[in-house]
C-alpha positions in Angstrom: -37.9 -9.1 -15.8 -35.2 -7.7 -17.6 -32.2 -9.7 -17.5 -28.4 -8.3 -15.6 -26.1 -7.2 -17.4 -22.7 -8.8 -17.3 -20.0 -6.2 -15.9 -17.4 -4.5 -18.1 -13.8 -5.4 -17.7 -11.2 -3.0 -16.7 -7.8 -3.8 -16.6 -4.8 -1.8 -14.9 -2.6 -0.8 -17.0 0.7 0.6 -16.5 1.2 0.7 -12.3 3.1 3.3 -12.1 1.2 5.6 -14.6 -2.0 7.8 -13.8 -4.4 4.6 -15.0 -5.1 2.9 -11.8 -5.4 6.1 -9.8 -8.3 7.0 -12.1 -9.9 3.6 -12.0 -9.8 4.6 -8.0 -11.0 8.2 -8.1 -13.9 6.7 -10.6 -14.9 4.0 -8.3 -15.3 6.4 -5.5 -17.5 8.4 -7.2 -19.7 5.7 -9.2 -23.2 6.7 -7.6 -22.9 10.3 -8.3 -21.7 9.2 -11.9 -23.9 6.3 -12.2 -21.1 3.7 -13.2 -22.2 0.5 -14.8 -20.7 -2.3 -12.5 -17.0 -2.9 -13.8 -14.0 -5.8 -12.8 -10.7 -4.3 -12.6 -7.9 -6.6 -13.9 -5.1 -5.9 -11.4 -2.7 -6.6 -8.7 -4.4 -6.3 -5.5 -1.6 -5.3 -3.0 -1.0 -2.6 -5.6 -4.2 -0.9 -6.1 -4.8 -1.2 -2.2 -1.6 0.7 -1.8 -2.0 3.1 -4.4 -5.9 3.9 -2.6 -4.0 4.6 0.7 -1.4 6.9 -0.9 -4.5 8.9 -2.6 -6.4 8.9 0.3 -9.6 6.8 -1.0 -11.0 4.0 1.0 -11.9 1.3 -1.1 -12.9 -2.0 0.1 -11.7 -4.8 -2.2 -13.4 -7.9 -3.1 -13.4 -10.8 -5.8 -15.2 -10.7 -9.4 -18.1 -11.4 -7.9 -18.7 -8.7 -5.1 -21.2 -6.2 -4.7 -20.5 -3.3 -7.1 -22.3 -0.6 -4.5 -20.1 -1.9 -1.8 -16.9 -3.6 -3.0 -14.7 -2.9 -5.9 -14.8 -6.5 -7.4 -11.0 -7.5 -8.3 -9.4 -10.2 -10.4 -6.4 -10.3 -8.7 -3.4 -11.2 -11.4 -0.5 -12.5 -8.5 2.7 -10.8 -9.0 5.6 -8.3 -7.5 4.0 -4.8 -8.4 6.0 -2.0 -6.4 3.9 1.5 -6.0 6.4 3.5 -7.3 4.4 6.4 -9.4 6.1 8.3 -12.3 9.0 5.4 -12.1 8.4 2.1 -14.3 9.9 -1.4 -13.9 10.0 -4.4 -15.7 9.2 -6.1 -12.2 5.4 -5.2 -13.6 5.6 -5.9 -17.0 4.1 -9.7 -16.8 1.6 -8.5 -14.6 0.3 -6.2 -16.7 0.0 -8.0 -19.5 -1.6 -10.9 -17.7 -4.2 -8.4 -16.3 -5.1 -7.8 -20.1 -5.0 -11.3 -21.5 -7.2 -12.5 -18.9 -9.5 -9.2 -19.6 -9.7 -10.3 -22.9 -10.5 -14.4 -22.2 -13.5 -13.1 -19.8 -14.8 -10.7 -22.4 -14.4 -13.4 -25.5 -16.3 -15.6 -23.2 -19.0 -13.7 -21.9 -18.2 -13.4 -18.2 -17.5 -9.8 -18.8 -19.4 -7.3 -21.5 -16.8 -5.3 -23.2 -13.1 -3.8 -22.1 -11.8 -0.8 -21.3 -8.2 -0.7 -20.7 -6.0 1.6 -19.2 -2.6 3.0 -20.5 0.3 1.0 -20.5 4.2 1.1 -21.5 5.3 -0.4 -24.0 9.0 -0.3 -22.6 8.0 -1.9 -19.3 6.5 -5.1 -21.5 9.2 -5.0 -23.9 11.3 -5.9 -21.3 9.3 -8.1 -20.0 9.3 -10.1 -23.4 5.9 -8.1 -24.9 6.5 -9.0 -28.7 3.8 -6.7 -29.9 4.1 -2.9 -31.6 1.3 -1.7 -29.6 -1.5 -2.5 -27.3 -4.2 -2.7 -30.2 -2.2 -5.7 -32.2 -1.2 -7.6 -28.8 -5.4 -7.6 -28.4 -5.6 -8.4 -32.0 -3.3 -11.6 -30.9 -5.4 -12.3 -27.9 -8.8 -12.2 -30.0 -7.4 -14.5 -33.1 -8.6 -17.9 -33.2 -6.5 -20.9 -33.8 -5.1 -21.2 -36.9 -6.2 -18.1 -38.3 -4.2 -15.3 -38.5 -5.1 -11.6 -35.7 -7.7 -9.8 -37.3 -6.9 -6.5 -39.0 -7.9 -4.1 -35.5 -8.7 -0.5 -37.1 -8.0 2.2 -34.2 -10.6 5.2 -34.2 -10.6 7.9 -32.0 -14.2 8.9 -31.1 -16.3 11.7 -29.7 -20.2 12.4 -30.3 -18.6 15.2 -32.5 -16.4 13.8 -34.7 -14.6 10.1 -35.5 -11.3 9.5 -37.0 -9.6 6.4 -38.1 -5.9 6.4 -39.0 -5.2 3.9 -41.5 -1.6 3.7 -41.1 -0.9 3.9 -37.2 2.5 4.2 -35.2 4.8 4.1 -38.1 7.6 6.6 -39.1 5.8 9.6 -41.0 8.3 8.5 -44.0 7.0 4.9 -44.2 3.6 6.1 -44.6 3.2 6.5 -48.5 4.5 3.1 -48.8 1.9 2.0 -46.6 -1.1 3.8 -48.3 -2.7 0.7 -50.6 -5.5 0.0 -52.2 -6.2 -3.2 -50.1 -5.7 -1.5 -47.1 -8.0 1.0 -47.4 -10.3 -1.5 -48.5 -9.9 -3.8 -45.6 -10.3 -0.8 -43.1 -13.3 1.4 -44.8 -15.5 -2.3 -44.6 -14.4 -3.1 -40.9 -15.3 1.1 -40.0 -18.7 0.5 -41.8 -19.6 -3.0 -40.7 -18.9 -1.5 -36.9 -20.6 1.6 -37.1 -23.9 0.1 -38.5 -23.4 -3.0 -35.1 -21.6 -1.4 -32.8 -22.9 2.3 -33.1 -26.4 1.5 -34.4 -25.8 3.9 -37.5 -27.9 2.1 -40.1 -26.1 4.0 -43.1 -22.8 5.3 -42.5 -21.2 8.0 -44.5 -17.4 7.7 -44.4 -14.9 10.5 -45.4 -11.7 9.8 -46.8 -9.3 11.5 -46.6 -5.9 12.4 -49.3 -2.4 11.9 -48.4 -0.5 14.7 -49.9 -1.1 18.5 -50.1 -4.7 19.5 -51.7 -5.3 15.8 -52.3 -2.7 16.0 -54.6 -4.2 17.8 -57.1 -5.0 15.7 -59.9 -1.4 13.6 -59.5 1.1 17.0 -59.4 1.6 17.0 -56.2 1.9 13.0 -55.8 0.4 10.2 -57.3 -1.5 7.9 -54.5 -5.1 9.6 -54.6 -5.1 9.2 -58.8 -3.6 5.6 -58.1 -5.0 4.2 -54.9 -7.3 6.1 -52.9 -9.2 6.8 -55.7 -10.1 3.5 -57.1 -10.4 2.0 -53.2 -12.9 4.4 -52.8 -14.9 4.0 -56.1 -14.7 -0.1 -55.6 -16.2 1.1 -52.1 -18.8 3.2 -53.7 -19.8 -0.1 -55.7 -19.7 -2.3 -52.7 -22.5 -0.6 -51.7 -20.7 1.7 -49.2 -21.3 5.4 -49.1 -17.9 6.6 -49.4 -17.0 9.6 -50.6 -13.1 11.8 -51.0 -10.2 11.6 -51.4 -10.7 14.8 -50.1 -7.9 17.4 -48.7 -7.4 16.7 -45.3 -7.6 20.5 -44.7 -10.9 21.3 -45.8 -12.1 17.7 -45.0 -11.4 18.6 -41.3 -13.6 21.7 -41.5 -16.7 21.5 -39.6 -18.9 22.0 -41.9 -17.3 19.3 -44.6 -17.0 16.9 -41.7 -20.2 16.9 -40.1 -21.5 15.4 -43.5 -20.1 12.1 -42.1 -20.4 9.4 -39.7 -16.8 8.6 -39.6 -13.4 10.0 -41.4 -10.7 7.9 -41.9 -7.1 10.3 -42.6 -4.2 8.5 -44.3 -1.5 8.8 -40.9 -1.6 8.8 -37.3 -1.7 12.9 -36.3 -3.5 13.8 -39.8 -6.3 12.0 -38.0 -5.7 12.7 -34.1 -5.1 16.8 -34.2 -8.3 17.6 -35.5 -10.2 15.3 -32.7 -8.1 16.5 -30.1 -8.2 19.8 -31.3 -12.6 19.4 -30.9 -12.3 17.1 -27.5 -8.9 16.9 -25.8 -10.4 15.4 -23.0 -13.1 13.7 -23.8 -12.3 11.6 -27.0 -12.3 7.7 -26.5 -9.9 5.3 -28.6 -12.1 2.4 -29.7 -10.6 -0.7 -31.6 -13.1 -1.9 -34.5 -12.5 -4.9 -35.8 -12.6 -7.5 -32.8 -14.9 -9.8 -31.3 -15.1 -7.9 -28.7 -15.7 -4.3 -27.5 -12.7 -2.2 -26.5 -12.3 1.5 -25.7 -9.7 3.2 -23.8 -8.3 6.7 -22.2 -7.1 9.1 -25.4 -3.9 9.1 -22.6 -0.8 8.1 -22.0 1.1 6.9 -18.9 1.2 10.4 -17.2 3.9 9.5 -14.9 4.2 13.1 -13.5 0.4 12.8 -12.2 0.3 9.7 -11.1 0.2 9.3 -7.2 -0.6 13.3 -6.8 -4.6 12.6 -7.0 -4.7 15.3 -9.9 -4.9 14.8 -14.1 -8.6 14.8 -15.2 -10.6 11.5 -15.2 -12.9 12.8 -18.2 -11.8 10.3 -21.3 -11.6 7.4 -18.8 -15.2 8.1 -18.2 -15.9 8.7 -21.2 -14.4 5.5 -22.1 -16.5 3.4 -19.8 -19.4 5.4 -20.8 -18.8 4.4 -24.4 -18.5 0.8 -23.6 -21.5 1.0 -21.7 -23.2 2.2 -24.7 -21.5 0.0 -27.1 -22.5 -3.4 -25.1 -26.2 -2.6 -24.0 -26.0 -0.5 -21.2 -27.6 3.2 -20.8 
């Protein structure tokens, strides 16, 4: 008999953003889209509010409740107002206790893998969030005493085509500063080690991509893909990797060039996201490599002017879980 899988972990995100109305619309539609079984991390009072402003009927239940029947609810006790399209710090702690206690049940096998949904960063800030970003604040949760957060490599993924920014939410100025040898390094291993364990891809190929115009073209037109991409990606090469650039980002990006690899990692945050939302605007999945654990999430924001209207399409969310699914044994 084939043993039950554990359910995957949703938490809320941002209340007054589109997140939790998708959870909603999803879980009202999870036999015709054959959801795996899921927890949602959330308030509640909240999500039953937000469901009777939407007009779904959801019945509510603990962890433990019948998925076909009952969306099960780890309910994080707090003052969350439904106020859609207007944040307030009132939620902030919430919020992030929805996702530290997403991330506990995951490291500890209650729960199979996390999917989160968007938050805002200035709501937690002023709720005392000390992070830059989602990703590192689950970086934080995953470290294990004493050692430092691992290094949590964002990649943006869609069946076809998967980037990875090395440098992330950092001024575009900052960036060449950024661009190192080690760094690359560091990331190109953790993109490899999780695409042979986490995507079953027994021999990844990984693109890399140049920082400056044409790759630079042999150090004229900027030094870093002579000085550091170059030797990162031939230490690579002798690691055992199959890594291959630096290549320029606008030929690397062609279909044809980029359908060589398994993954491409770009040098800065949009050299890496136009091209995949140019391919799958709504259907791309942000994945963090690097933890313990599984995480994907919505290639979304907040949506403020959606949420509470019952429109905005659920198709990354899904996409999301689906991935997860995937990722952590299911279908």
């Amino acid at each position: 008999m084939a043993v039950a899988l554990a359910p995957l972990a949703l938490s809320m995100g941002e209340p007054s953003g589109i997140g939790p109305d998708l959870i909603l619309r999803l879980f009202s539609q999870r036999a015709e889209l054959r959801l795996p079984p899921f927890v949602v991390y959330g308030n509640v009072p909240f999500l039953r509010a937000r469901a009777a402003r939407l007009g779904i009927e959801v019945a509510f239940g603990t962890p433990d409740a019948d998925f076909a029947t009952t969306l099960p609810v780890l309910d994080i006790d707090g003052m969350v107002p439904d106020n859609p399209g207007a944040p307030t710090a009132l939620s902030g702690k919430v919020v992030m206790e929805a996702i530290a206690r997403a991330v506990a049940d995951t490291l500890r096998g209650a729960t199979r893998g996390l999917v989160t949904a968007p938050i805002h960063k200035g709501v937690l800030y002023s709720a005392g969030f000390k992070y830059p970003g989602h990703t590192e604040y689950l970086a934080a949760l995953c470290a294990t005493p004493g050692n430092a957060p691992r290094l949590p490599v964002m990649m943006l993924a869609h069946e076809e085509l998967r980037t990875i920014p090395l440098t992330i939410h950092v001024p575009l100025h900052e960036v060449p500063g950024l661009v190192t040898t080690d760094l690359i390094l560091k990331t190109t291993r953790i993109v490899a080690h999780d695409l042979r364990n986490r995507f079953g891809i027994a021999e990844p190929r990984i693109g890399i991509a140049g920082l400056n115009p044409h790759a630079g073209e042999g150090g004229t037109i900027g030094r870093q893909e002579v000085d550091i991409i170059g030797p990162a990606v031939a230490a690579l090469v002798h690691e055992g990797i199959a890594a291959e650039g630096p290549f320029p980002a606008d030929t690397l990006f062609f279909p044809a060039h980029w359908r060589q690899y398994d993954a491409v990692i770009a040098m800065y945050h949009d050299q890496a996201l136009i091209p995949i939302k140019t391919v799958a605007f709504d259907e791309a999945v942000n994945v963090t490599l690097g933890l313990p654990i599984v995480r994907t999430s919505p290639d979304h924001g907040t949506a403020f002017d959606l949420a509470g209207s019952g429109k905005g399409s659920h198709a990354s969310f899904l996409a999301a879980i689906r991935l997860a699914d995937k990722m952590t044994g299911g279908a």
